[in-house]
N, C-alpha and C positions, 0 to 999 in steps of 0.2 A: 504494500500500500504506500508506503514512505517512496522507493523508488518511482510508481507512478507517477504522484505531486510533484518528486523532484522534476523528473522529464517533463511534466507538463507546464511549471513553473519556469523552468530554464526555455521551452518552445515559445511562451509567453515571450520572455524576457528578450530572445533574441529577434523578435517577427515588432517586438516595439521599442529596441535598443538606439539610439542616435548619438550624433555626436557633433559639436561643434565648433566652429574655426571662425576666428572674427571675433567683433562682438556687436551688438547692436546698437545703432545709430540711428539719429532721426531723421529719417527719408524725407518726413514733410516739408525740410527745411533745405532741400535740394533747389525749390524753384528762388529761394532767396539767393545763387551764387549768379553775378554777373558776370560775364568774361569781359575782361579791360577793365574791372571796376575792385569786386570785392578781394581784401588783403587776404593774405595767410592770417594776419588775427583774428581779421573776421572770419573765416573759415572755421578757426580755432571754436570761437566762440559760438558759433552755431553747431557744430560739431563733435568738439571734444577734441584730444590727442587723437593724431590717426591711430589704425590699428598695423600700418606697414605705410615706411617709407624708400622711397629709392629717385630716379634718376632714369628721363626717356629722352632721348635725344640732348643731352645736357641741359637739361628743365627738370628741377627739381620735381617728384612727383609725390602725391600722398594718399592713401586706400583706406578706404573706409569700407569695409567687408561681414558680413554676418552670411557664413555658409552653413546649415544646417541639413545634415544627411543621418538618412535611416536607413535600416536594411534592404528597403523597399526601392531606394533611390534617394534624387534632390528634396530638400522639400524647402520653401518660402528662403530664396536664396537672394542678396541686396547688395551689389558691389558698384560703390562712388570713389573713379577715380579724379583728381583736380590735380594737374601741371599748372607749376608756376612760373612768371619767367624773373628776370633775373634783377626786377623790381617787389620783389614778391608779390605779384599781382596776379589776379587768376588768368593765365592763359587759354586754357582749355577745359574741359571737364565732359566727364562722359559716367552716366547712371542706368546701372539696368540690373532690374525684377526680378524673380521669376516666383509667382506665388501660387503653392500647389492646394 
């Protein structure tokens, strides 16, 4: 009987296991970023610290990511990346979805 529960309990466990990368950021406040206008502070400040930064074509860049996967697949995944240029002003920026 114990053995049962256990397998049935571990079957559970792994058909609703997930896991996470990122962390969660406020998307709502993606349409506030101008390009040519809002700073890296401002960025900051609507924002947060990013969650990864690096470097695309020598413009500094910054990720803001919440990826959340289950055994099943993606699920409600959000990646904001914003390039700066070398005023720290936003150059670029590109936001995309995917909500299951």
């Amino acid at each position: 009987m114990k053995l049962k529960t256990l397998i049935t309990a571990l079957s559970l466990f792994a058909f609703t296991a997930c896991a996470q990368v990122g962390k969660p950021f406020p998307e709502q406040n993606v349409l506030a970023i101008k390009k040519g206008v809002t700073t890296k502070e401002e960025v900051r400040r609507l924002f947060g610290d990013p969650w990864r930064t690096g470097y695309e074509d020598g413009q500094q860049t910054w990720t803001y990511g919440n990826y959340r996967y289950t055994v099943l697949g993606q699920k409600d995944n959000s990646d904001l990346v914003i390039r700066f240029n070398e005023k720290d002003v936003v150059s670029s920026y590109s936001y995309s979805a995917t909500k299951n």
